[in-house]
C-alpha positions in Angstrom: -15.8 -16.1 -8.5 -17.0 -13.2 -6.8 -16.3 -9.8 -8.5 -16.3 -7.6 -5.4 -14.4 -10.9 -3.4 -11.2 -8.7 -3.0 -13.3 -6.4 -0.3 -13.6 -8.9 2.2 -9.5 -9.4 2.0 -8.2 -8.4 5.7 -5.0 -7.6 3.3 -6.8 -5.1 0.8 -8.5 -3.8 3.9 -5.5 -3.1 5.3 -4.1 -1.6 2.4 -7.4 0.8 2.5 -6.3 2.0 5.6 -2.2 3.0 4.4 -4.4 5.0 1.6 -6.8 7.0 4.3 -3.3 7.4 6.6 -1.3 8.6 3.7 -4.0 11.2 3.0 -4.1 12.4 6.2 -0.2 12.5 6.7 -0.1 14.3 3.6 -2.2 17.2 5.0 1.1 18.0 6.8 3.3 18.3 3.8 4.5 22.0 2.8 2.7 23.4 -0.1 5.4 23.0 -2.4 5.0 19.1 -2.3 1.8 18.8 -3.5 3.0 18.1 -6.7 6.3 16.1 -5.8 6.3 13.7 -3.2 2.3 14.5 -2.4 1.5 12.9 -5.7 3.1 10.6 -5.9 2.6 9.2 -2.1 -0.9 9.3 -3.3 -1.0 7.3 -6.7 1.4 4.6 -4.8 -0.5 4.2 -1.8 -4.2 3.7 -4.0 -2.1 1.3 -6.0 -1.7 -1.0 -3.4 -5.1 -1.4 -3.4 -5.7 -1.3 -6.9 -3.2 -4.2 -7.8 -4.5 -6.5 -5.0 -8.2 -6.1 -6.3 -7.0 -6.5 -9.8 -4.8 -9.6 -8.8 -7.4 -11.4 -6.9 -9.8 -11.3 -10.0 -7.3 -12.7 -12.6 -7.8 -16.5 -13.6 -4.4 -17.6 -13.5 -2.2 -17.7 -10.5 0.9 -16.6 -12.2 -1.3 -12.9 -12.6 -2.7 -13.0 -9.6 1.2 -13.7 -8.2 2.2 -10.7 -10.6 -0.4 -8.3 -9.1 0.6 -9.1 -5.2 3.8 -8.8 -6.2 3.4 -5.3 -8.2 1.0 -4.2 -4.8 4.0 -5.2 -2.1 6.0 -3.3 -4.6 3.9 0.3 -4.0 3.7 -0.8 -0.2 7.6 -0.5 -0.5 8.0 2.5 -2.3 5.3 4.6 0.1 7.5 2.9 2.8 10.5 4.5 1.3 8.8 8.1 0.7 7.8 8.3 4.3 11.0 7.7 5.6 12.4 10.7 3.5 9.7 12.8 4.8 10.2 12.7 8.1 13.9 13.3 7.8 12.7 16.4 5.5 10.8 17.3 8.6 7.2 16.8 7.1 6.0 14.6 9.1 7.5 13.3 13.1 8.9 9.6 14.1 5.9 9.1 15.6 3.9 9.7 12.4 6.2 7.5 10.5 6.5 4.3 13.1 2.5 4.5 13.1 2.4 4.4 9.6 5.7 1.5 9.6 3.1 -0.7 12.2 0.6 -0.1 9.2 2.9 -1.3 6.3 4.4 -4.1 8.0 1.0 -5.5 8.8 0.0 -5.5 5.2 3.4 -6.6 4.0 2.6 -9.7 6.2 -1.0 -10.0 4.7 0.2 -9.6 0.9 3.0 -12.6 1.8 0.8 -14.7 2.8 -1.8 -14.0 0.4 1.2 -14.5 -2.3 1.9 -17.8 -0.6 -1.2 -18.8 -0.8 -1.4 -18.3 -4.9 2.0 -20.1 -5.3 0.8 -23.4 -3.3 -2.6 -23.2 -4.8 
């Protein structure tokens, strides 16, 4: 097994990318967010990425089921947040159905990659 095998993942690349676009989205937050919604848009975002590279180096398929499951979870939730934000006016449709291609792309990816743990 390869310890750095998760990197070549098209679904944890993907998931790289929701981080770098949350970041930038998040430049356009108000000040007073930066320690609400900021933060936590932030730690659930890198933990999409964090869970798929800690699920893809477990042994068993049962945690590396858990771990996609856990990652598809954060995908979710930084789903969720976004929405909120543009109805708060933080960020515009456009910014959020850019960043709904994104998710939906790695929600596909993480499916399949789970799919692919169950049958294995």
């Amino acid at each position: 097994m390869e310890i750095f095998g998760y990197r070549k993942l098209v679904a944890y690349q993907k998931a790289k990318e929701v981080v770098k676009h949350t970041y930038k989205l998040l430049k356009k937050f108000p000040v007073e967010e930066r320690y609400a919604m900021s933060d936590q848009l932030r730690r659930a975002s890198v933990s999409i990425t964090s869970n798929i590279a800690e699920g893809v180096n477990r042994y068993s398929m049962k945690d590396k089921s858990h771990f996609i499951e856990v990652s598809y979870g954060s995908l979710m939730e930084v789903s969720s947040q976004f929405e909120i934000a543009e109805e708060l006016g933080y960020i515009t449709a456009d910014d959020r159905l850019s960043m709904d291609q994104l998710i939906e792309e790695v929600a596909r990816l993480l499916s399949g990659l789970q799919k692919s743990y169950k049958t294995a």
